[in-house]
matplotlib code that plots the C-alpha trace (Angstrom):
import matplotlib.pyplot as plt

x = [12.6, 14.7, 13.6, 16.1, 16.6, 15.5, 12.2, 11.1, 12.1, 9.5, 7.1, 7.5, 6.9, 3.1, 2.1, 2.6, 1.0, -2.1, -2.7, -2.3, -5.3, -7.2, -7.0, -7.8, -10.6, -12.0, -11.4, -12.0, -14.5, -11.8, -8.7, -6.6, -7.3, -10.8, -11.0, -9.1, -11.1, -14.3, -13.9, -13.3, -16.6, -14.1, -15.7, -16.4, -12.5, -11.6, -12.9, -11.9, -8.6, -8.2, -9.6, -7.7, -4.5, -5.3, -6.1, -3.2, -0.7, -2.6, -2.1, 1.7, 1.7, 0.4, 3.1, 5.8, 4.8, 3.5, 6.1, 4.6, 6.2, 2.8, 3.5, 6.6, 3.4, 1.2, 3.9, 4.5, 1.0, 0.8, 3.5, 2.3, -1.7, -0.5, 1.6, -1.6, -3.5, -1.2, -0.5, -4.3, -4.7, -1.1, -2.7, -6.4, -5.4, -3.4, -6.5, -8.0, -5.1, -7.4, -10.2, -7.2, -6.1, -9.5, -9.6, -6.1, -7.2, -10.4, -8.8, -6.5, -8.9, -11.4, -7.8, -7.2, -4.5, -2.5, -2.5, 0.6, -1.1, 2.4, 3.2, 0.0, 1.6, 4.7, 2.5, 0.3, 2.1, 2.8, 6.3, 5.4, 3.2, 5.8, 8.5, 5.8, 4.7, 8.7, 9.3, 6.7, 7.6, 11.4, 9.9, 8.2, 11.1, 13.5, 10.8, 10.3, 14.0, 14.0, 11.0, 13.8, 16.9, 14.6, 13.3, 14.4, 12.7, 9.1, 10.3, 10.9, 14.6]
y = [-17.7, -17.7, -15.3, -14.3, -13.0, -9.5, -11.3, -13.3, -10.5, -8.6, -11.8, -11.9, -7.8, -7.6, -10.9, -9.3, -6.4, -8.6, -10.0, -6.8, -4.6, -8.3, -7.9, -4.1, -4.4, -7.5, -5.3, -2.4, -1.1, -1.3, 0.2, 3.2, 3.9, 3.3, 6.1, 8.7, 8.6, 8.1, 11.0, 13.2, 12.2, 10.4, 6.8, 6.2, 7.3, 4.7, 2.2, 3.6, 4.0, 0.3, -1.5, 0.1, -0.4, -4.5, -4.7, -2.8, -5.2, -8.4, -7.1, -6.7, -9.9, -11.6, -9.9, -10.6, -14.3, -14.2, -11.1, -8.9, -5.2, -3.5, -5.4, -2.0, 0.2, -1.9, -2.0, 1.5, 2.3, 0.1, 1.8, 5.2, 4.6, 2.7, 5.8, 8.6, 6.3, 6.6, 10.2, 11.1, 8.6, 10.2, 13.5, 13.2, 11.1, 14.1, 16.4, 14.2, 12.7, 11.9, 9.8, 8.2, 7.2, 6.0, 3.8, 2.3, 1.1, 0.0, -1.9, -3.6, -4.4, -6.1, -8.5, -9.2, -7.5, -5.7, -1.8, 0.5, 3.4, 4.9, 4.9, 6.3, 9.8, 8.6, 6.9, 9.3, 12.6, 14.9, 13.4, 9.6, 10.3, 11.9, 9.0, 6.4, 8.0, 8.6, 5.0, 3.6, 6.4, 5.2, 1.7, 2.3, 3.9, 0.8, -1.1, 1.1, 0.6, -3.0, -2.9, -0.4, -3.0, -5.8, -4.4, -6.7, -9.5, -8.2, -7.5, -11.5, -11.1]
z = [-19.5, -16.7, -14.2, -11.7, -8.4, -8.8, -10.9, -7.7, -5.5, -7.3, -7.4, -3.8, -3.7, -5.3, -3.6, -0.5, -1.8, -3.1, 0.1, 2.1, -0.4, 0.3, 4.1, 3.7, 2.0, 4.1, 7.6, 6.1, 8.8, 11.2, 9.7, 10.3, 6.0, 6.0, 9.3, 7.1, 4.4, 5.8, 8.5, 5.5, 3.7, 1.2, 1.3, -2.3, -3.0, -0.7, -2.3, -5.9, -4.8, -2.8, -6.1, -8.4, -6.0, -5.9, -9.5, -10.8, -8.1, -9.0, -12.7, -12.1, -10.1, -13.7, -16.2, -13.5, -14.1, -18.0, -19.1, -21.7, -22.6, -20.9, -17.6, -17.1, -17.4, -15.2, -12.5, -12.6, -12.2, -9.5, -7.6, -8.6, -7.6, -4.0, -3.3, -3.9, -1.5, 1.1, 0.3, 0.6, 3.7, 5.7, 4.9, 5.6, 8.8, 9.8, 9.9, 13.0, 14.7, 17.6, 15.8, 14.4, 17.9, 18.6, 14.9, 15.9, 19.7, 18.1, 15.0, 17.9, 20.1, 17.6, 16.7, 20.1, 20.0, 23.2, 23.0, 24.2, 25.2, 26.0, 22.4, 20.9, 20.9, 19.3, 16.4, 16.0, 15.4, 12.2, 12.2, 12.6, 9.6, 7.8, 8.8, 7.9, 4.4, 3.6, 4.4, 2.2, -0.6, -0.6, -1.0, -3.7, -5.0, -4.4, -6.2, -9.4, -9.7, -9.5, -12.3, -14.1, -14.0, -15.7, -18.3, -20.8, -19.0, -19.7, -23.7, -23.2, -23.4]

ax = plt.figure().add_subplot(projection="3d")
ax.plot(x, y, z, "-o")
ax.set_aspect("equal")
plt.show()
């Protein structure tokens, strides 16, 4: 079955995806997400949450390549589970924006990676959150649409 622009656009989508909840979990001690949660006494929902995120992508992933009608499902979830993890994370980073700071310079430093001081208050404000978490919400959005336009394709039309 021939599988299209959208198809591979989609492909492309929950590969990225897969390799970003890899990298998360891996680094996990140093990231922004692992702070949130962790600072809230959340560390087992992290976890839950970041699994269940990579299965249900690398899940997708598979029924984007072998189509089957539950692969609509699966994608779906996917979309719907990565968007309560950021949710919970935006909102539990925004109860200690200071120790969020601190996570960001460390998770920078331990990459060898240059930190901008000057834009720390930028990043970390209610409204950076709220741009950030809208951004990735409209995403998702775009994405669940996509899923919506080729249906057929996972009926193996």
């Amino acid at each position: 079955m021939k599988k299209g622009k959208i198809i591979w656009v989609l492909i492309i989508w929950f590969l990225w995806a897969v390799g970003m909840d890899i990298e998360l979990l891996y680094r996990h001690q140093s990231t922004n997400d692992y702070f949130a949660y962790s600072s809230a006494g959340l560390t087992p929902l992290f976890f839950i949450l970041a699994v269940s995120v990579l299965m249900l992508n690398l899940s997708s992933l598979f029924f984007l390549i072998k189509p089957k009608l539950i692969g609509i499902k699966v994608a779906y979830s996917a979309l719907i589970a990565a968007a309560i993890y950021n949710l919970l994370a935006c909102g539990l980073g925004l109860l200690n924006i200071e120790g969020m700071k601190q996570a960001y310079r460390m998770s920078k430093e331990s990459m060898g990676l240059p930190i901008q001081e000057e834009a720390l208050p930028m990043l970390f404000s209610p409204t950076a959150f709220a741009g950030m978490l809208g951004a990735s919400l409209l995403v998702y959005i775009l994405i669940a649409f996509l899923i919506s336009k080729r249906k057929a394709y996972f009926r193996g039309q």
